[in-house]
DRENDOSE-53808 format. One record per residue (C-alpha): x, y, z; residue in one letter. Coordinates in steps of 0.001 Angstrom, whole numbers, plus 500000, padded with zeros to 6 digits. Layout:
! residues N
XYZA...
***
This chain:
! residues 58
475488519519498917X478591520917499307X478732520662503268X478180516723502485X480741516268499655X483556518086501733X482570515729505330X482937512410502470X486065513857501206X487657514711504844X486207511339505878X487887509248503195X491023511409503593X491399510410507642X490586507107506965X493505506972504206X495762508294506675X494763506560509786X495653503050507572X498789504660506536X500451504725509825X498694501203510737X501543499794508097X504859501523508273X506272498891506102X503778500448503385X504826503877503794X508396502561503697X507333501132500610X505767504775498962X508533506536500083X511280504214498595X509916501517495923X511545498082498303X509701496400500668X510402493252502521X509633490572500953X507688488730503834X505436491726503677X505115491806499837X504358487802500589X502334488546502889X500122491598500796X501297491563497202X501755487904496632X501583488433492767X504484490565492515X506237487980493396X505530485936491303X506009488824488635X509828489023490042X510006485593489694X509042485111486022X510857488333485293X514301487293486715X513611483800485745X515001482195489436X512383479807491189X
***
């Protein structure tokens, strides 16, 4: 049991990390908190429409 828990775990950790550096504008994003916002368009479309009922501009 253990043998198959640790493959899942090392399995979902390479996959984690193989889609990490398939988006560098994501890890930009971890490492700093701003993103562009075509890619936050583009992924995240609700945030911006969280900035824009936060900031209250169109």
């Amino acid at each position: 049991m253990h043998d198959v828990t640790a493959l899942a775990i090392a399995l979902v950790l390479l996959g984690h990390i193989r889609l990490a550096y398939r988006d560098p504008q994501a890890r930009k994003g971890m490492r700093t908190g701003i993103v562009d916002r075509t890619w936050a368009r583009r992924e995240h479309s609700e945030w911006l429409e969280d900035d824009r009922g936060q900031t209250g501009s169109p």
